[in-house]
C-alpha positions as a Markdown table, in Angstrom:
| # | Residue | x | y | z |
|---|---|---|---|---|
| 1 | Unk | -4.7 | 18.8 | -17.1 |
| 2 | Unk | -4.1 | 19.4 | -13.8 |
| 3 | Unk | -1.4 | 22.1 | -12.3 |
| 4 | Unk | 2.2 | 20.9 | -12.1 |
| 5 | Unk | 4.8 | 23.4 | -10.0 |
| 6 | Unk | 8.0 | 24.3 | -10.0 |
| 7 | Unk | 10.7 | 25.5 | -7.5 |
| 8 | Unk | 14.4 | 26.2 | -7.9 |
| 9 | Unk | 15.8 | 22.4 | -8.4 |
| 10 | Unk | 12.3 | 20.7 | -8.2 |
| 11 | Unk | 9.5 | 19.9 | -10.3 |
| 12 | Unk | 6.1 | 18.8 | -9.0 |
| 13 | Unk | 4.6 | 17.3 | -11.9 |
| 14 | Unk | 1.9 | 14.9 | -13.0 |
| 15 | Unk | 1.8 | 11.0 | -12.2 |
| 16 | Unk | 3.4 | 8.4 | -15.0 |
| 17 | Unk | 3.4 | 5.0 | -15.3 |
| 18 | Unk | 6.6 | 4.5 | -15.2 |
| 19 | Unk | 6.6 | 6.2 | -11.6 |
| 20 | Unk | 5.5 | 2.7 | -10.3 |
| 21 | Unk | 8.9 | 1.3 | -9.7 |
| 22 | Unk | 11.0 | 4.3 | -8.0 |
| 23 | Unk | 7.9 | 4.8 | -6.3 |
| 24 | Unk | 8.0 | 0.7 | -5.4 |
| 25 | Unk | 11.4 | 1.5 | -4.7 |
| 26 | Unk | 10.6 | 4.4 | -2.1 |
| 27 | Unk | 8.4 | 2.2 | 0.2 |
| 28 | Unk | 10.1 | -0.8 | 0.0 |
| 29 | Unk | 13.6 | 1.7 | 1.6 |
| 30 | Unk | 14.1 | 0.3 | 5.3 |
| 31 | Unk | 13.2 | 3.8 | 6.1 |
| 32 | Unk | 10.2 | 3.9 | 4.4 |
| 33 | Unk | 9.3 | 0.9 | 6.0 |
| 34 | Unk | 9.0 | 2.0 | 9.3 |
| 35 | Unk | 7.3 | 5.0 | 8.5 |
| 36 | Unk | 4.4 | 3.3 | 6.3 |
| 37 | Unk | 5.4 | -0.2 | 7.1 |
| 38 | Unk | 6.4 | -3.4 | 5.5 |
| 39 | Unk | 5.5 | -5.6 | 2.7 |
| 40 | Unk | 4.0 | -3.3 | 0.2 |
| 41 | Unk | 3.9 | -4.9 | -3.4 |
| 42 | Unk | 4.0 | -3.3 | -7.0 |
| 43 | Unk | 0.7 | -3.7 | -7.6 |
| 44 | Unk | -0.6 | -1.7 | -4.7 |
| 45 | Unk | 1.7 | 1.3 | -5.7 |
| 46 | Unk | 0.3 | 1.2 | -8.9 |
| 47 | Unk | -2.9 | 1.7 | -7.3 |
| 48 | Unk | -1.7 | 4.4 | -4.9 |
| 49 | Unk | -0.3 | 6.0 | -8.4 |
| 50 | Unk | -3.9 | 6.0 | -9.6 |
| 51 | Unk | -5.6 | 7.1 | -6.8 |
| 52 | Unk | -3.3 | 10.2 | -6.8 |
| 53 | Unk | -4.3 | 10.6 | -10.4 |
| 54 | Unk | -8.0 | 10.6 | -9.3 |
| 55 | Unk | -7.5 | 13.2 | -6.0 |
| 56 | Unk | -7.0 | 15.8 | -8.7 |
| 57 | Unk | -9.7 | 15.1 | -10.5 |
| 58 | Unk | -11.8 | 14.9 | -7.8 |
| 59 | Unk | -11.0 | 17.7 | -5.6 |
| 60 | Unk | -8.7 | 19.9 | -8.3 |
| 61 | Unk | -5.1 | 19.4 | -6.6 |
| 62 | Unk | -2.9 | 16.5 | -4.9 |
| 63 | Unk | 0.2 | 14.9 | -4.3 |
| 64 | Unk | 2.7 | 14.9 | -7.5 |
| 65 | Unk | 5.2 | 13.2 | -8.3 |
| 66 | Unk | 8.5 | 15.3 | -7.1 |
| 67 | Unk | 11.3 | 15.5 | -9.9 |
| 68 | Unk | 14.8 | 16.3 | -9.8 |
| 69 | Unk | 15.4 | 19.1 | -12.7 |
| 70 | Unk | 19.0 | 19.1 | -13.1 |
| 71 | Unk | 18.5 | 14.9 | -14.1 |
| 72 | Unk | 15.2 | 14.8 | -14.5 |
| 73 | Unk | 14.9 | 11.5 | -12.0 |
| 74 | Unk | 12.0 | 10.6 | -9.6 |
| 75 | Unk | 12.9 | 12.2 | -6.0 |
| 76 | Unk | 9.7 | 11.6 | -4.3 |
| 77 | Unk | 6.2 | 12.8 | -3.7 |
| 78 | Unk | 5.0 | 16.1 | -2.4 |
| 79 | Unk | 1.3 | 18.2 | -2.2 |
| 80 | Unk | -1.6 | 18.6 | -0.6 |
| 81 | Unk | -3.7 | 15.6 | 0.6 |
| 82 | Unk | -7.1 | 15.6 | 1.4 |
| 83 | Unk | -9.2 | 11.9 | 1.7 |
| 84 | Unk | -12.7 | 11.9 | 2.7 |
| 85 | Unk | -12.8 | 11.3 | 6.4 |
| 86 | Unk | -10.3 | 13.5 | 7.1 |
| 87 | Unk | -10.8 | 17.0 | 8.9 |
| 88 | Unk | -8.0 | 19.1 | 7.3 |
| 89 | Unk | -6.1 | 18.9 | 4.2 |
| 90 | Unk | -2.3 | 17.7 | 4.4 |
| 91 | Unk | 0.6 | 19.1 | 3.3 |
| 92 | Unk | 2.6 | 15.4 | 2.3 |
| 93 | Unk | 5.8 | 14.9 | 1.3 |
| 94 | Unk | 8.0 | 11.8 | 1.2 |
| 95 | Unk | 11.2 | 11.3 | -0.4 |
| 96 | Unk | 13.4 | 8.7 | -2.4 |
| 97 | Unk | 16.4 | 7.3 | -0.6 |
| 98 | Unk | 19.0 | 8.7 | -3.1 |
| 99 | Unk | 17.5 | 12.3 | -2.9 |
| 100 | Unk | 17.4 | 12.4 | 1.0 |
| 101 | Unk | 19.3 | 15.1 | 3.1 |
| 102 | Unk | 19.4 | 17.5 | 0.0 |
| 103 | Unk | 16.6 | 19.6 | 1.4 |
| 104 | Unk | 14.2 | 18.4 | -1.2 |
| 105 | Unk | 11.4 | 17.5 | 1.2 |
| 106 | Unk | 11.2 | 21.6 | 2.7 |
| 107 | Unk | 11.5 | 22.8 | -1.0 |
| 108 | Unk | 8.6 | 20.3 | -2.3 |
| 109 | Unk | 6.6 | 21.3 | 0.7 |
| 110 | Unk | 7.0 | 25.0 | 0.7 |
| 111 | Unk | 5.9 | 25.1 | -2.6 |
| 112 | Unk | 2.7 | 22.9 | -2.1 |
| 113 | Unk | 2.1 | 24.8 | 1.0 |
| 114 | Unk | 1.8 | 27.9 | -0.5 |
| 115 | Unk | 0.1 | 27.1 | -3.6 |
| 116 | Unk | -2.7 | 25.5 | -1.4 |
| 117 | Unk | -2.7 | 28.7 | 0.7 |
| 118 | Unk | -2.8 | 30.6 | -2.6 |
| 119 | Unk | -6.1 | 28.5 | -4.2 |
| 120 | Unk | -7.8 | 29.3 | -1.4 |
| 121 | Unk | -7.6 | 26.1 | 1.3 |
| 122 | Unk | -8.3 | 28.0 | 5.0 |
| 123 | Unk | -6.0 | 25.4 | 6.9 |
| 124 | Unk | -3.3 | 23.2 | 6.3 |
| 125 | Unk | -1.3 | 20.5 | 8.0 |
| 126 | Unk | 0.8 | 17.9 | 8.2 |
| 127 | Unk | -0.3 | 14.4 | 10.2 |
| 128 | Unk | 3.6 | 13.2 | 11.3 |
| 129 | Unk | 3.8 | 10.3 | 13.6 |
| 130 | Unk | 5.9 | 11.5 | 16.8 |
| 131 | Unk | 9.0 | 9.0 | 15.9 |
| 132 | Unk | 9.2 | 10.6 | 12.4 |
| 133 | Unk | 11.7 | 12.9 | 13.3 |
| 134 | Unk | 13.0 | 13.7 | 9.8 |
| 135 | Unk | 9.2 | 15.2 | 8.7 |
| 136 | Unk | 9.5 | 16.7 | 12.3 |
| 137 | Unk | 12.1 | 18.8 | 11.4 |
| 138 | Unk | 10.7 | 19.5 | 7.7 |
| 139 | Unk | 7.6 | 20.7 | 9.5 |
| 140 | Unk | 9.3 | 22.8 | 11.7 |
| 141 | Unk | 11.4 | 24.4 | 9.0 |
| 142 | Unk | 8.3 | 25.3 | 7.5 |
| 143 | Unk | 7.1 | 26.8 | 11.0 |
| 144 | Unk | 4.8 | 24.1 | 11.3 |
| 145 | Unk | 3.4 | 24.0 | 15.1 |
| 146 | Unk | 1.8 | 21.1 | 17.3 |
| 147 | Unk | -1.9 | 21.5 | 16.9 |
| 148 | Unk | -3.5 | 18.5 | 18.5 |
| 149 | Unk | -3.7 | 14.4 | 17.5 |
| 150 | Unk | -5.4 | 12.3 | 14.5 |
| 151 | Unk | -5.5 | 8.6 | 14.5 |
| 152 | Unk | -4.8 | 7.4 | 11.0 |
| 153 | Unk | -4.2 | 4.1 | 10.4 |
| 154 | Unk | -4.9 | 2.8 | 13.9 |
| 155 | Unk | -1.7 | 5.1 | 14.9 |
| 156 | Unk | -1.2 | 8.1 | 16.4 |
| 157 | Unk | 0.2 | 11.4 | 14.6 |
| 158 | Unk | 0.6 | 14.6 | 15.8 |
| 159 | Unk | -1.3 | 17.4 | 14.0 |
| 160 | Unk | 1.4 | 20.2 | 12.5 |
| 161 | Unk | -0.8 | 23.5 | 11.6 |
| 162 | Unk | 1.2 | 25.2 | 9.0 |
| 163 | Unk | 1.1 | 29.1 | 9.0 |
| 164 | Unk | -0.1 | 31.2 | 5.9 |
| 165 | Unk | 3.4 | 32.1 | 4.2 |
């Protein structure tokens, strides 16, 4: 079984089945939208569900599934995020409309930050692209700085190297 995590008001725990739909429900938010774009359907976050399942299996840690403790709902996704292809491993974090402007995203991400720091990863960021302002500003509160460009998806991000806690 793979690690789950735990801050203050937040747990980062393990993906269930029955994340499909407030998952669904998190990329289909106008906001959402524009960050990851339109017309995603349930059956393609079911498989972005399982291939979450199968980072952790494959490279021992990944993005959970974020949960409110106080009422144990679904707030989002948060962890560390490492494809093959990519150069660096990625601090992610994205979360649900209700749960927004609560500080949930910088909690989620501190925590996976600093786990993946203390496992062992040398270098961590986050790939934001430059009209994301709201992961702007969670990368900056984490002291997050500028570090360069990575195309991802035919669209430009700008590479935030996060500092060892």
């Amino acid at each position: 079984m793979a690690v789950e995590l735990e801050t203050e008001r937040l747990r980062l725990r393990q993906w269930r089945e029955d994340d499909v739909g407030p998952l669904f429900a998190f990329y289909t938010d106008p906001v959402s939208e524009g960050i990851y774009g339109a017309g995603v359907t349930r059956e393609e976050v079911w498989r972005r569900i399982a291939m979450r399942i199968g980072h952790f299996h494959l490279r021992g840690y990944g993005l959970w599934a974020v949960e409110e403790k106080a009422s144990k709902s679904f707030a989002g996704y948060a962890g560390l995020h490492y494809p093959l292809g990519w150069d660096d491993v990625e601090v992610g974090y994205g979360i649900a409309p209700e749960h927004r402007r609560k500080g949930y995203a910088a909690e989620a991400a501190i925590r996976a930050r600093d786990y993946g720091y203390e496992i062992g990863i040398p270098r961590l960021v986050s790939y934001i692209q430059p009209t994301n302002a709201a992961s702007i500003a969670v990368a900056t509160r984490l002291g997050a700085k500028p570090d360069g460009e990575f195309m991802m998806q035919n669209l430009r991000h700008t590479i935030y190297l996060h500092q060892k806690p």
